[in-house]
N, C-alpha and C positions, 0 to 999 in steps of 0.2 A: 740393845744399846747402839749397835753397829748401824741397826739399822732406824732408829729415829735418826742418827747423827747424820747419814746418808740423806734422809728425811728433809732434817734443816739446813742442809746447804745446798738442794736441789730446791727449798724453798726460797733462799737469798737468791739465790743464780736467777729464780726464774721473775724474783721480785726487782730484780736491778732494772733500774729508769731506762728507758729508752726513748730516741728522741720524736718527737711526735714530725712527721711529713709536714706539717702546715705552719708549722713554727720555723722549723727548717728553711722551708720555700720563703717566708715571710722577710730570714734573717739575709737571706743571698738576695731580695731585694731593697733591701733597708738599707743594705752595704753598697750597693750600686747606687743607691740614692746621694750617699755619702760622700760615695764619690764623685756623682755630678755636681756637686754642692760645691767640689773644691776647685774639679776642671773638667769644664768650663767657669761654673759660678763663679767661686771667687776670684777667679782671675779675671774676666769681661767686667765685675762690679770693679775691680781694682785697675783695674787698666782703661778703664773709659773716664777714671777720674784722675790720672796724671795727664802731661801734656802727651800729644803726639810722637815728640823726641824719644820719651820713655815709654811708650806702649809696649813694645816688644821684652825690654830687661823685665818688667811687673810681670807679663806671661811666663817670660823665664825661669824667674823665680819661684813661684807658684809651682809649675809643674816639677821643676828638680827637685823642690824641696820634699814635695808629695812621694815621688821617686826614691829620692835620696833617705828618706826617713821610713819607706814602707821596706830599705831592707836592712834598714839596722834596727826596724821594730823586729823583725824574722829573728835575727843573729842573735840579738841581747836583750831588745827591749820588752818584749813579751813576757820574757822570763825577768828580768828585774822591775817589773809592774806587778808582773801576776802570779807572783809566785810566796810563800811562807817566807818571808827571813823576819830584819827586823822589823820594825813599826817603820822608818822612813824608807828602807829597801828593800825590795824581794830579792831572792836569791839567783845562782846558777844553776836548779834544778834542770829546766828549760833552753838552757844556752841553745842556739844553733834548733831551735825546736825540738830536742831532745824526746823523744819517747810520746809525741804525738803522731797518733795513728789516726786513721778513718772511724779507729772504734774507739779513740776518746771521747770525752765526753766534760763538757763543764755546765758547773749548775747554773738554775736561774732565780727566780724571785720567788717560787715555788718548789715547796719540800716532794721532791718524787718526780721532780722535772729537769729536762736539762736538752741541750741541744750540742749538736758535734763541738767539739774543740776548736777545728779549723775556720767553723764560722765564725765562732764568738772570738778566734786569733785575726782576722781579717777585720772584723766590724772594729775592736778595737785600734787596728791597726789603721783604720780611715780617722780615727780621733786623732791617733800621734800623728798622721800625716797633715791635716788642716792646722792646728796648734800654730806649728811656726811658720807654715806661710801666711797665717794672719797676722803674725809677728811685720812682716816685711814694709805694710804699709804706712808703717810707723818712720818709716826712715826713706819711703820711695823717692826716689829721682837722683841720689843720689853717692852710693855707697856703692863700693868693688863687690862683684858676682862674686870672686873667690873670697872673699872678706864673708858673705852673707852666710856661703856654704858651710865656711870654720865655724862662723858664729854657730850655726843650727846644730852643727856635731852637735858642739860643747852643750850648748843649750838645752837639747832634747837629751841627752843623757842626763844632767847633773839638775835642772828644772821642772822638765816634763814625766819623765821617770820616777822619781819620786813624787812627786805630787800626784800621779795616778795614782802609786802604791799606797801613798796616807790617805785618799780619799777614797778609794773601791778595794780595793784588797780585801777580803776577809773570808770566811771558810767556808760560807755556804748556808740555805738555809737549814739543811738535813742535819746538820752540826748541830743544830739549836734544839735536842730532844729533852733536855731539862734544864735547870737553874743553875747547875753545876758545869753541864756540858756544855750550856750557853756562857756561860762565865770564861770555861776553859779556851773557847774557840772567839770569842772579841778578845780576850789576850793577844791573840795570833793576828788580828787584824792592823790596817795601817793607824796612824798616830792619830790622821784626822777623822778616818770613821769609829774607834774610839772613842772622841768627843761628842756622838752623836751628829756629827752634820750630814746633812739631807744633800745631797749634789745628784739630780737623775739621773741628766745625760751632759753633766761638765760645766756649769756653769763656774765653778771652781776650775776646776783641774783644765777646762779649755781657754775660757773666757778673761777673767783675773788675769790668770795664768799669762796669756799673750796678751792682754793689755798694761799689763806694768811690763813685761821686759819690752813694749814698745815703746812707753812712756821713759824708760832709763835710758834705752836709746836714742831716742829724740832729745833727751836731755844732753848727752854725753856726744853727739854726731855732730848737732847744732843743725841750723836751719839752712835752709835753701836759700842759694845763691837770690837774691831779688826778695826774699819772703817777708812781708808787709812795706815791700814800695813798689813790685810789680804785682802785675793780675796774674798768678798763678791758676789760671780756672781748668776744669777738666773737657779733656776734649772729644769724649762724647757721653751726652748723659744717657744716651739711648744706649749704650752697651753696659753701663753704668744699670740701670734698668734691667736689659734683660738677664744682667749676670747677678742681679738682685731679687729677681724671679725665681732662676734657677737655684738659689740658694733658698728661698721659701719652701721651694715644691720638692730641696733635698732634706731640707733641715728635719721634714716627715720622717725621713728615714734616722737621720738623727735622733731624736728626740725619740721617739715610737719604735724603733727599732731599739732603745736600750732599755724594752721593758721586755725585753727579747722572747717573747712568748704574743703570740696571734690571742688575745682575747681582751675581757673587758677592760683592764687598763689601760691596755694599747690603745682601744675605742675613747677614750676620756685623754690621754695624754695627745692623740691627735686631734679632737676640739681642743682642748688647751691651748695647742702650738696654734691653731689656726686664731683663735679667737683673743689672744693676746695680740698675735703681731697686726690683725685686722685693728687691733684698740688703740695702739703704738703709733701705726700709720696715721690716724687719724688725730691724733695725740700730737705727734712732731707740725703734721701739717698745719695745724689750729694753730701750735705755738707760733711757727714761723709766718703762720697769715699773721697774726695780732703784731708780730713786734718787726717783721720787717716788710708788710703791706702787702706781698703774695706769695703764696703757697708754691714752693718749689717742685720738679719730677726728684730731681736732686736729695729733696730734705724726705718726698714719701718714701724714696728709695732708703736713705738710712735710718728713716722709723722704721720702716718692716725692719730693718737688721735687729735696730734695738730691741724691737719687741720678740725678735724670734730670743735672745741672749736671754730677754730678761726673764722668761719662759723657761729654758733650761734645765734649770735646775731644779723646778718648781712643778713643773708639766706631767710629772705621775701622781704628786701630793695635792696641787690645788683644786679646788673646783671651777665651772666655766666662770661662776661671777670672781672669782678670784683671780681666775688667768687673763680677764679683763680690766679688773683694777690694775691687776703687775701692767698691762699695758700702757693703758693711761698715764700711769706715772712713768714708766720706763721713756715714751717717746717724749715725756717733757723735758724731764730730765736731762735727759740723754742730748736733746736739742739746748739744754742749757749748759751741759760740759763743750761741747762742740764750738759756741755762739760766744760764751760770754768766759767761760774759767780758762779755756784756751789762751784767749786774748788778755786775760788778767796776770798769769803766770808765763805766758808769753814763750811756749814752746811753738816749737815744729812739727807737731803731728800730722805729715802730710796728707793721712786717710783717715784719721780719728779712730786709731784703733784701739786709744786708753780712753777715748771719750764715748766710744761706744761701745764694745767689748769688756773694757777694765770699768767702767763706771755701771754698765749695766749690768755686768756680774757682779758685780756686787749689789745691788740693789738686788737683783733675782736672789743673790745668795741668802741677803738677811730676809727678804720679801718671802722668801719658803716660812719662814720661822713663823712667821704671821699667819700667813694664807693655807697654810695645810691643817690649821686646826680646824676639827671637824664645825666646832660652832661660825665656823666662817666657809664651809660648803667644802673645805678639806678632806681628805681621807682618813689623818691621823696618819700615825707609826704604827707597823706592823709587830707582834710582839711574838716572836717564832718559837718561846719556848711556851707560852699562854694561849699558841695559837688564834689571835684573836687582838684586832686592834690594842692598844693600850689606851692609858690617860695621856692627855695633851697638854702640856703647859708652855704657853705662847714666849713668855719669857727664858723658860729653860731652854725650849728648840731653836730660840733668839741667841741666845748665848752660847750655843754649841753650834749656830753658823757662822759668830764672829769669831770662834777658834778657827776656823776653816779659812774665811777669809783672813786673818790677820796674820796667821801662818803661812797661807800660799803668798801673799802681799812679803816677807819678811825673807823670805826662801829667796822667790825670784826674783827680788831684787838685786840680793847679793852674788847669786848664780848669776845674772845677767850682766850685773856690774863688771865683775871677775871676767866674766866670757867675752866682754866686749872687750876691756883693757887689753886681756890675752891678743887677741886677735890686731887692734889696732899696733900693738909694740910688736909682732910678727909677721903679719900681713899689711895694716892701713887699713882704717874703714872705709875712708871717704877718698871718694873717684877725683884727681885732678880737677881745678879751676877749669879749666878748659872744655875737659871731659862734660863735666854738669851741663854750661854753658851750651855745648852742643847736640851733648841728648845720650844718653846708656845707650840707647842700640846700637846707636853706627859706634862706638867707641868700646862697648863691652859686647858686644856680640858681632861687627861686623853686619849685620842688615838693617830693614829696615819696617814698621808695620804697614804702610801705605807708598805707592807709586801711583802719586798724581799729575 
């Protein structure tokens, strides 16, 4: 007896997962990718389309926040993302990285797979970090640096942290060994992956996400000194450009890196990413030829954005005709929130980041619902206790992404609302008359981006 028992726990021991080298090597460049995407990418796409006066604060911003957020993801956020508690939060299992070693291990998409801890703590740590400096261009040129930074605390704790945890949270696929154990472990899961919604690599929890609390912002800040009776134009669209490359050739990692396993997925989710935003591109620019007589560098530049967003969430479950439809409609669209709902409701979105992010996440978000059914060149839902696809119903996967979105839409609004009042009644959002008038960098930073 002694010695079966000896038997079978020398056969567990030798059975535990281990992580493959190639997945590994795959996730430490996926993460670096993520990170190009934010700095430089996002910041050169965002900084070449405010004036000159503000180049440097948009740079600013961008990197502290990335900074600032990659180590309160270490401290707390890691652990109230990704850990058991309730459905809207994890717990303090994890505080401080608690009891992660080199011989951790977190699962993947696959039962008997898994990759170190510290990667899969990093890679998601480059999601918390872009989140809310895409927040920023919703209010650029003219808001206090110490205003932005309180804002992002609050923001990233009480917004972004939960809404990871209701849309990724849940126990794993090795969890799912029967009908009962599958039962018992989506209990344990966040509120939104509960409902069944589909979000790959964030089109909820990133996208949404940072385009309504831009949009509340831009409501609540108000508009730029001069905005609709001077030319506020950006001034360069060539940094604009190439910081909108850099974000194509990182979003790879993005997207493709959250299927955090080197194999055929990965190979389908990166056609996907590519062949959406190539559909987008071509989608914004068609639109903007037809209705305002030429095709913009300006407008290709934020169709690839739109179409990389509208992609997101979509880009492990569609197929390529599918991730080219999300295209097509994402870059019209998207050039239709930007062009004309803008201008009808009459905010301040200085970078269009609810009209391309918050509009194209959602679009991507309900757009899964549609395009991942197999009869439409989708993959289907995987069913981990059946082992083996399940059945697809276009209306029910429909309806468990409007739970997704109309939750994260419902959350951070009120999180953002709250976070900004806080901040303006303690701090002040918004930079002096004078300040605006003469530019964020000589005023909140002391330098300046060019000596001409």
């Amino acid at each position: 007896m002694l010695t079966s028992f000896s038997g079978l726990a020398a056969a567990e021991q030798a059975a535990a997962p281990v992580p493959n080298k190639g997945d590994v090597a795959w996730m430490i460049v996926a993460t670096v990718l993520v990170i190009l995407m934010i700095i430089p990418g996002l910041a050169l796409f965002y900084g070449g389309m405010v004036r000159s006066k503000n180049m440097l604060s948009v740079l600013m911003q961008v990197f502290v926040i990335f900074a600032l957020t990659a180590v309160l993801w270490a401290v707390y956020g890691y652990s109230l993302a990704f850990t058991e508690g309730s459905a809207f939060f994890g717990g303090l299992s994890k505080i401080f990285l608690k009891g992660v070693t080199p011989e951790s291990v977190a699962a993947t998409f696959s039962k008997g797979v898994v990759v170190p801890e510290y990667i899969y703590i990093v890679f998601q740590l480059t999601f918390a970090g872009i989140t809310p400096a895409l927040i920023v261009g919703a209010f650029a040129e003219r808001v206090k640096f110490s205003a932005v930074l309180a804002f992002i605390v609050l923001w990233f704790t009480f917004a972004y942290l939960p809404i990871a945890h209701m849309v990724w949270y849940w126990a794993g696929p090795d969890a799912y060994t029967s009908a009962e154990a599958g039962a018992a472990a989506g209990a344990t899961a966040g509120f939104i992956f509960q409902k069944g919604a589909l979000d790959f690599a964030g089109g909820t929890v990133v996208h949404i996400n940072a385009g309504i609390a831009g949009l509340i912002g831009a409501l609540l800040i108000g508009k730029r000194i001069g905005y609709g009776r001077e030319v506020l134009k950006p001034h360069s669209v060539t940094l604009t450009m190439v910081g909108a490359s850099l974000l194509w050739v990182g979003w790879f990692g993005f997207n493709v890196g959250s299927n955090l396993e080197a194999n055929g997925v990965a190979a389908l989710v990166f056609a996907n990413t590519l062949l959406a935003t190539a559909a987008a591109t071509l989608s914004w620019v068609a639109a903007e030829w037809l209705a305002r007589g030429k095709p913009s560098m300006l407008g290709a530049a934020s169709g690839a954005i739109a179409g990389l967003v509208a992609i997101t969430p979509a880009c492990g479950f569609v197929g390529p005709m599918g991730s080219i439809a999300l295209g097509l409609i994402a870059g019209a669209l998207c050039f239709w929130a930007v062009s004309v709902l803008k201008n009808k409701l009459g905010y301040d979105d200085s970078l269009d980041v609810f009209g391309v992010h918050g509009v194209g996440g959602i679009l991507g978000a309900l757009g899964t619902g549609v395009f991942a059914s197999p009869a439409l060149g989708g993959t289907g839902v995987y069913d981990y206790v059946a082992n083996a696809v399940g059945e697809f119903d276009i209306l029910a996967q429909v309806t468990s992404q409007a739970w997704g979105v109309g939750v994260t839409i419902v959350w951070t609004s009120i999180v953002s609302l709250v976070a900004y009042k806080i901040v303006d009644v303690t701090i002040g959002l918004r930079v002096p008359e004078e300040s605006e008038r003469e530019g964020l960098d000589i005023r909140e930073h002391g330098e300046t981006a060019y000596h001409l």
